[in-house]
N, CA, C and O of each residue as an XYZ file, in Angstrom:
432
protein
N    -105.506    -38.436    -73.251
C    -106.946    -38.526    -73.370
C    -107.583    -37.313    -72.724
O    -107.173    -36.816    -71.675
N    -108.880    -36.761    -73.605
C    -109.400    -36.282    -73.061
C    -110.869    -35.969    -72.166
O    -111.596    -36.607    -72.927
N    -111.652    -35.544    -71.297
C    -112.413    -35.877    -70.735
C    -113.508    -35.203    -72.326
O    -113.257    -34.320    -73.146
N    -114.932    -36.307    -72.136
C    -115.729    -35.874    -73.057
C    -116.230    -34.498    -72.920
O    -116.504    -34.103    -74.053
N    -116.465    -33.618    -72.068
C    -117.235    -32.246    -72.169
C    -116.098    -31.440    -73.230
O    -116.680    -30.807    -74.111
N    -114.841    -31.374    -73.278
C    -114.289    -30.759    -74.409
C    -114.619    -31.673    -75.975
O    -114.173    -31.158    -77.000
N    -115.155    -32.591    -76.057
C    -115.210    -33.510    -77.101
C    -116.729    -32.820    -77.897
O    -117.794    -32.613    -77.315
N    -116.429    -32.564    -79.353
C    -117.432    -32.686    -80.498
C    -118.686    -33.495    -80.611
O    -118.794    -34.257    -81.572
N    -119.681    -33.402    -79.691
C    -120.753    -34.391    -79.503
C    -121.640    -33.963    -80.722
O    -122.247    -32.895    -80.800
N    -121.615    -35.292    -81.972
C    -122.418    -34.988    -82.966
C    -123.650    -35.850    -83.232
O    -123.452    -36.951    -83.748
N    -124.998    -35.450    -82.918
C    -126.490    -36.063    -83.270
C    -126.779    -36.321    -84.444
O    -126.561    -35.648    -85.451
N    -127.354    -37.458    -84.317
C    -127.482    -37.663    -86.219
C    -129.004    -37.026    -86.347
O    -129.668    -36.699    -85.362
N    -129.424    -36.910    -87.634
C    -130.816    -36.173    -87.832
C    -131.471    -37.339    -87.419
O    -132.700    -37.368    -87.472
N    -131.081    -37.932    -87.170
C    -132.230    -39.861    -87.941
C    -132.531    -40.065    -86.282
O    -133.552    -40.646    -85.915
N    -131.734    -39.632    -85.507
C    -131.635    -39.547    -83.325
C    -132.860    -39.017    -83.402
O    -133.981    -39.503    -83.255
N    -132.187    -37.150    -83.845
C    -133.288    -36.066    -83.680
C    -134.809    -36.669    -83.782
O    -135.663    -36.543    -82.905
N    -134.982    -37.400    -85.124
C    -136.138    -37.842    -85.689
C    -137.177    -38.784    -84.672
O    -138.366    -38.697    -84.363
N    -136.069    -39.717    -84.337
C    -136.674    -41.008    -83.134
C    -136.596    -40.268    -81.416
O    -137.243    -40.674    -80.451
N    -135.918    -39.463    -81.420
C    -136.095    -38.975    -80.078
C    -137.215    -38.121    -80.018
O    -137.863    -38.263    -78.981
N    -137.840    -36.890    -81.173
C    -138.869    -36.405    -80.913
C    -140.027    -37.087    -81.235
O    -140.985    -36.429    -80.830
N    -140.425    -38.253    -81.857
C    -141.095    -39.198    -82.094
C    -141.548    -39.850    -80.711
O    -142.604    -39.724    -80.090
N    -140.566    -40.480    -80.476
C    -140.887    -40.681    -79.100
C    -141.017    -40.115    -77.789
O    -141.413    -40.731    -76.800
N    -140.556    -38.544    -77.839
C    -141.172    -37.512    -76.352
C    -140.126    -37.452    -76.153
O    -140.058    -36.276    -75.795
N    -138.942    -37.905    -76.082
C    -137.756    -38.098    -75.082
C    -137.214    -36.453    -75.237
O    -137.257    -35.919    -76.345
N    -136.905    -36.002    -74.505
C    -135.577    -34.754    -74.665
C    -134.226    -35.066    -74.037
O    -133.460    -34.102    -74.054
N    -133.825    -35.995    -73.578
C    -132.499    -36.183    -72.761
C    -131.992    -37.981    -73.342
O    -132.658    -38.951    -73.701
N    -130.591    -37.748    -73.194
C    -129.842    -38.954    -73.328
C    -128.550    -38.616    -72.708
O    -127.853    -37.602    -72.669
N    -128.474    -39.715    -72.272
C    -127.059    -39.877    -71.070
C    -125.870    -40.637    -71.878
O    -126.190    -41.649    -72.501
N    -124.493    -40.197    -71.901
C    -123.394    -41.168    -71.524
C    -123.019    -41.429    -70.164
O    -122.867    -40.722    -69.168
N    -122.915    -42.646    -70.414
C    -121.925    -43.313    -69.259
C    -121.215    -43.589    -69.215
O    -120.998    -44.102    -70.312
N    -119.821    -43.771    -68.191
C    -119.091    -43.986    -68.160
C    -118.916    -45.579    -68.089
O    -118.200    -46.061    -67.211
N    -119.389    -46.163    -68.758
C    -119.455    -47.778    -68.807
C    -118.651    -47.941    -70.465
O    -119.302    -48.145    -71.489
N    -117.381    -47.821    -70.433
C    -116.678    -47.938    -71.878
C    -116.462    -49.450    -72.170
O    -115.934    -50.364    -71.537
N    -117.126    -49.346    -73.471
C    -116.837    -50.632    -74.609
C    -116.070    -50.284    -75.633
O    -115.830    -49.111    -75.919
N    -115.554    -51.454    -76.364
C    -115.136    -51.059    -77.893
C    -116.049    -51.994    -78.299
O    -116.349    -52.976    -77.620
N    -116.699    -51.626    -79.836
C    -117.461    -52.163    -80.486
C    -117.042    -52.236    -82.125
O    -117.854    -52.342    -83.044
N    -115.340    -52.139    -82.280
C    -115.300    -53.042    -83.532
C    -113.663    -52.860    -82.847
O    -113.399    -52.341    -81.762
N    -112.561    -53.533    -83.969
C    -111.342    -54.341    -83.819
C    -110.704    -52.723    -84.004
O    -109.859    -52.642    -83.113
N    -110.732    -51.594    -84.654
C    -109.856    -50.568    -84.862
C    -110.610    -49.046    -83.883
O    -110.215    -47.882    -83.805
N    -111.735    -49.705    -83.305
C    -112.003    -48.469    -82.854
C    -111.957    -48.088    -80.769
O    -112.134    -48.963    -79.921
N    -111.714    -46.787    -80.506
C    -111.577    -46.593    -79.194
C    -111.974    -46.738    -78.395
O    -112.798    -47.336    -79.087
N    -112.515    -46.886    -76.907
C    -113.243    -47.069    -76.043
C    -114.248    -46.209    -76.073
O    -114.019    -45.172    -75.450
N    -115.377    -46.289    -76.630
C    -116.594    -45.641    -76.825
C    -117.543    -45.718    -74.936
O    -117.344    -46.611    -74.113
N    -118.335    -44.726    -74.779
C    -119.070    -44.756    -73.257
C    -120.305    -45.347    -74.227
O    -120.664    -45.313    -75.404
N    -120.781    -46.008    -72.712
C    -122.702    -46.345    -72.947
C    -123.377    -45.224    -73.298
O    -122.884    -44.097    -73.250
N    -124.731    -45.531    -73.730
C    -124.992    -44.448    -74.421
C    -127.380    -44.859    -73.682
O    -127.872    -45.988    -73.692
N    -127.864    -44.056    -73.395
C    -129.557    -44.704    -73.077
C    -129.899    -43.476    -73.470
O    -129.154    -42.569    -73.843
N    -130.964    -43.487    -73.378
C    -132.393    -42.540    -73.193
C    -132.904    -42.223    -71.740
O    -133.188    -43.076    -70.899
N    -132.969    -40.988    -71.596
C    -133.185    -40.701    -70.341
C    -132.387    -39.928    -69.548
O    -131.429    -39.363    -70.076
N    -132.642    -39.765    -68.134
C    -132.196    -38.294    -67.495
C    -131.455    -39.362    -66.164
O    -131.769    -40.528    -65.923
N    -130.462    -38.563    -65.490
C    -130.032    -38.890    -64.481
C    -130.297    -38.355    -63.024
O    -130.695    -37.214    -62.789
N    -129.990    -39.453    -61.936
C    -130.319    -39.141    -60.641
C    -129.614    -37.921    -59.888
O    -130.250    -37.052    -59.291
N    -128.072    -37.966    -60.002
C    -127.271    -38.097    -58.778
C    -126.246    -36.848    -60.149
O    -125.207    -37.136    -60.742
N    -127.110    -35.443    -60.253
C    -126.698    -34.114    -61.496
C    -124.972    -33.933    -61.272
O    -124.217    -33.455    -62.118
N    -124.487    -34.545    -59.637
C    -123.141    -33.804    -59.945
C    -122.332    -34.395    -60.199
O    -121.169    -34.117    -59.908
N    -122.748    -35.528    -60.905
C    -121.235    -36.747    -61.677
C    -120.829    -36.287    -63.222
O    -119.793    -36.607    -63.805
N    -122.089    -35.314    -63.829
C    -122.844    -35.347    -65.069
C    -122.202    -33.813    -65.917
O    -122.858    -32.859    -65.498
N    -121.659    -33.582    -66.443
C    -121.719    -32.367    -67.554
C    -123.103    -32.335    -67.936
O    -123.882    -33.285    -68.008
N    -123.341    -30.926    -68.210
C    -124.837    -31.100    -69.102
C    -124.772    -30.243    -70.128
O    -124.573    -29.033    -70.020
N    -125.024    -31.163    -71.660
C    -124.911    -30.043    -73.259
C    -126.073    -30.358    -73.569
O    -126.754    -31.376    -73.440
N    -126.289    -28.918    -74.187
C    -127.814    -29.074    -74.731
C    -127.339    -28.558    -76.437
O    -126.849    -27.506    -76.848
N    -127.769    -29.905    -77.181
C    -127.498    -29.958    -78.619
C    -128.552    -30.181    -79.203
O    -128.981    -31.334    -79.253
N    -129.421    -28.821    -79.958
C    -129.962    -28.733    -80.754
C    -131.589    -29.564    -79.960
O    -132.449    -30.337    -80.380
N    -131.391    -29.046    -79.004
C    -133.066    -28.892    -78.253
C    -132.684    -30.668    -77.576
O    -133.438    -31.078    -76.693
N    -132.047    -31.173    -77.838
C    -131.275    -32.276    -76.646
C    -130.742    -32.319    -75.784
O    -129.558    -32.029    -75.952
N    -131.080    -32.620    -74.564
C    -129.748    -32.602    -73.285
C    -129.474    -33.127    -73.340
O    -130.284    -34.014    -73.609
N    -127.826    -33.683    -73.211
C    -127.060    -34.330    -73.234
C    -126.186    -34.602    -71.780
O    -125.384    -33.728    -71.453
N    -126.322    -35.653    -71.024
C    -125.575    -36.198    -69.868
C    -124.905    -36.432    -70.017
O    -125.126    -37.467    -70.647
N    -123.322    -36.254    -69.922
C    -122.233    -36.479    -70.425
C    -121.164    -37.066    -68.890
O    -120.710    -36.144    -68.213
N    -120.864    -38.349    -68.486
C    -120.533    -38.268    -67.037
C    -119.078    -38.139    -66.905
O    -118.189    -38.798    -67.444
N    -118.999    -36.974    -65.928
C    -117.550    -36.821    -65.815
C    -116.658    -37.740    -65.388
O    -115.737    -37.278    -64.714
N    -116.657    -38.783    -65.560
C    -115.432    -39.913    -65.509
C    -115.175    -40.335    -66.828
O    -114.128    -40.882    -67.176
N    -116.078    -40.096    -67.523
C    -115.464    -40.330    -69.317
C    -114.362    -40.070    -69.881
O    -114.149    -38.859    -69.927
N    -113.373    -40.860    -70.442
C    -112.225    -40.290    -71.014
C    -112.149    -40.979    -72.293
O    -112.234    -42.207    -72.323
N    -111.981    -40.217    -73.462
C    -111.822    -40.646    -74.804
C    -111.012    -39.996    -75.512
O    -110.933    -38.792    -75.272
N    -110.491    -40.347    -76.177
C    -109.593    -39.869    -77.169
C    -109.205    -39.728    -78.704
O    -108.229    -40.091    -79.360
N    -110.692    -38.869    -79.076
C    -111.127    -38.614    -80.444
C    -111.902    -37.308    -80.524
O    -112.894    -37.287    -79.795
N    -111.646    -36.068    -81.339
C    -112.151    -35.081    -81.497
C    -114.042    -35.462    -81.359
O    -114.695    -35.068    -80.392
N    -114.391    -35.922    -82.014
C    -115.957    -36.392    -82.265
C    -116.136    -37.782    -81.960
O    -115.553    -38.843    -82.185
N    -117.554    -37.223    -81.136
C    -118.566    -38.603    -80.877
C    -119.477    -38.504    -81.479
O    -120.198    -37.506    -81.483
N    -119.636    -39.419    -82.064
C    -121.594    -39.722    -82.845
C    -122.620    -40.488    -82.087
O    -122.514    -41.645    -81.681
N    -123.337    -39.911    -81.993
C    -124.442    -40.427    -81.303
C    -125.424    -40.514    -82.766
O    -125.704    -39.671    -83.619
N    -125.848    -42.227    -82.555
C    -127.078    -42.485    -83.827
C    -128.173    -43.370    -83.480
O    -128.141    -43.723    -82.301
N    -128.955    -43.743    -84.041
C    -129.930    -44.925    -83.903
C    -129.873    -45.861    -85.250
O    -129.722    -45.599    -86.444
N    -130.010    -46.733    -84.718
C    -130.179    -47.959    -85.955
C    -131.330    -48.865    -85.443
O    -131.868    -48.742    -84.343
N    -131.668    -49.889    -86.484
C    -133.369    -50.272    -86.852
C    -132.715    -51.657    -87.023
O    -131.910    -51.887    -87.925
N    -133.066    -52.482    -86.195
C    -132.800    -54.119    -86.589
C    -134.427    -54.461    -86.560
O    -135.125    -54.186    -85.584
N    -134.829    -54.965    -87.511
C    -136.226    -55.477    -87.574
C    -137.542    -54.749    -86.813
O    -138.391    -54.194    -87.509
N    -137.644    -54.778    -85.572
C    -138.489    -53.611    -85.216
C    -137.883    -53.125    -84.033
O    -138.604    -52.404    -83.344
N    -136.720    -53.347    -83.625
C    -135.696    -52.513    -82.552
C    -134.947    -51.665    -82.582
O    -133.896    -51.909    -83.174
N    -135.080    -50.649    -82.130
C    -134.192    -49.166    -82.376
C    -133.095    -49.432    -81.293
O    -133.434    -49.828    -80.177
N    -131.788    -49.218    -81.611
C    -131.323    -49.391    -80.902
C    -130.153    -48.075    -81.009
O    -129.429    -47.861    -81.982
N    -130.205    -47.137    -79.498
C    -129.081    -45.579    -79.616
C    -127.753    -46.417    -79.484
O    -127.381    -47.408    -78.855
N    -127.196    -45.478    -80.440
C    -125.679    -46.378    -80.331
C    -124.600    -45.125    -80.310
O    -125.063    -44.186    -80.957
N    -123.684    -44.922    -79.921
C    -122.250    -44.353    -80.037
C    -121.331    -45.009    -81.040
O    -121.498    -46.220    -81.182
N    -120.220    -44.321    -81.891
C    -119.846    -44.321    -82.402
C    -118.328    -43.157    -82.775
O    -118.474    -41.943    -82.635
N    -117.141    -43.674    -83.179
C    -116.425    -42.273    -84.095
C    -116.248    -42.592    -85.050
O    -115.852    -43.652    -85.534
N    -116.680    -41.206    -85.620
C    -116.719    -41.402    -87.156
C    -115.128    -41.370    -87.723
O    -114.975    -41.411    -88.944
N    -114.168    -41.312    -87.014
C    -112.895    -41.135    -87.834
C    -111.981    -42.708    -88.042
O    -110.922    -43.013    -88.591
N    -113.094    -43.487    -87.241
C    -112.811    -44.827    -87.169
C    -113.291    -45.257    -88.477
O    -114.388    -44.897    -88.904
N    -112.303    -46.206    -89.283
C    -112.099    -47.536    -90.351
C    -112.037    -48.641    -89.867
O    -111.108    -49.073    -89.184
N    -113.334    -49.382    -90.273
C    -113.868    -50.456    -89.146
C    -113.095    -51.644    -90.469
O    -112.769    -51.357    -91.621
N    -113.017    -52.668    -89.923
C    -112.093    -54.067    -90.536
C    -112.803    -55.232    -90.561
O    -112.727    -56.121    -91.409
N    -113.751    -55.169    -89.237
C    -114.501    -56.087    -88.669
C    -116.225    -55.988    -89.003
O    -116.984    -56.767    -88.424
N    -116.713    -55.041    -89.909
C    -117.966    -54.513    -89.532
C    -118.490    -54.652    -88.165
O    -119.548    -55.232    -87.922
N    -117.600    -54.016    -87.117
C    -118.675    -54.201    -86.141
C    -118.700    -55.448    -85.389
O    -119.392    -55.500    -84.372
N    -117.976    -56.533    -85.800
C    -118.516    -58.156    -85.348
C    -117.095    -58.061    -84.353
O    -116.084    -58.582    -84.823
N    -117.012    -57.493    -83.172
C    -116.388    -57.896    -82.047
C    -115.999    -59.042    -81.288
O    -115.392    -58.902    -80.227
């Protein structure tokens, strides 16, 4: 495994769209790993917003985004996706790899 700052951090346009919509310029991973379907890897938390305590943190700036990336992260997939999705009137930032073939849609 490798730590995320060598990892492919990819923004979806549809992020870009809801993050400058809403003011935000920064989003954090955390090192709080879930899996969120039956075939895919331990994905980190994923919020909106900036961090306290800069020296736990990598910092990438993708495409006018900072990106908090916390150095205890370990994953083991070329690319992360970072997206937003729309349940009725809730946006919700989510993580994701795209090289994952989900079995389960998702229903963990």
């Amino acid at each position: 495994m490798k730590g995320v700052s060598k990892v492919n951090i990819y923004i979806t346009d549809e992020l870009k769209i809801y993050l400058k919509k809403k003011s935000h310029t920064s989003i954090v991973l955390e090192n709080i790993m879930k899996r969120v379907c039956c075939a895919s890897p331990l994905l980190p938390s994923v919020r909106v917003g900036k961090v306290t305590n800069i020296d736990n943190y990598h910092i990438k700036d993708i495409d006018g985004i900072r990106v908090y990336v916390h150095k205890g992260i370990k994953y083991a997939r070329e690319v992360l996706k970072i997206d937003v999705r729309k349940f009725l009137f809730v946006y919700e930032i989510h993580v994701s790899d795209p090289a994952t073939k989900c079995f389960c849609s998702g229903q963990l």
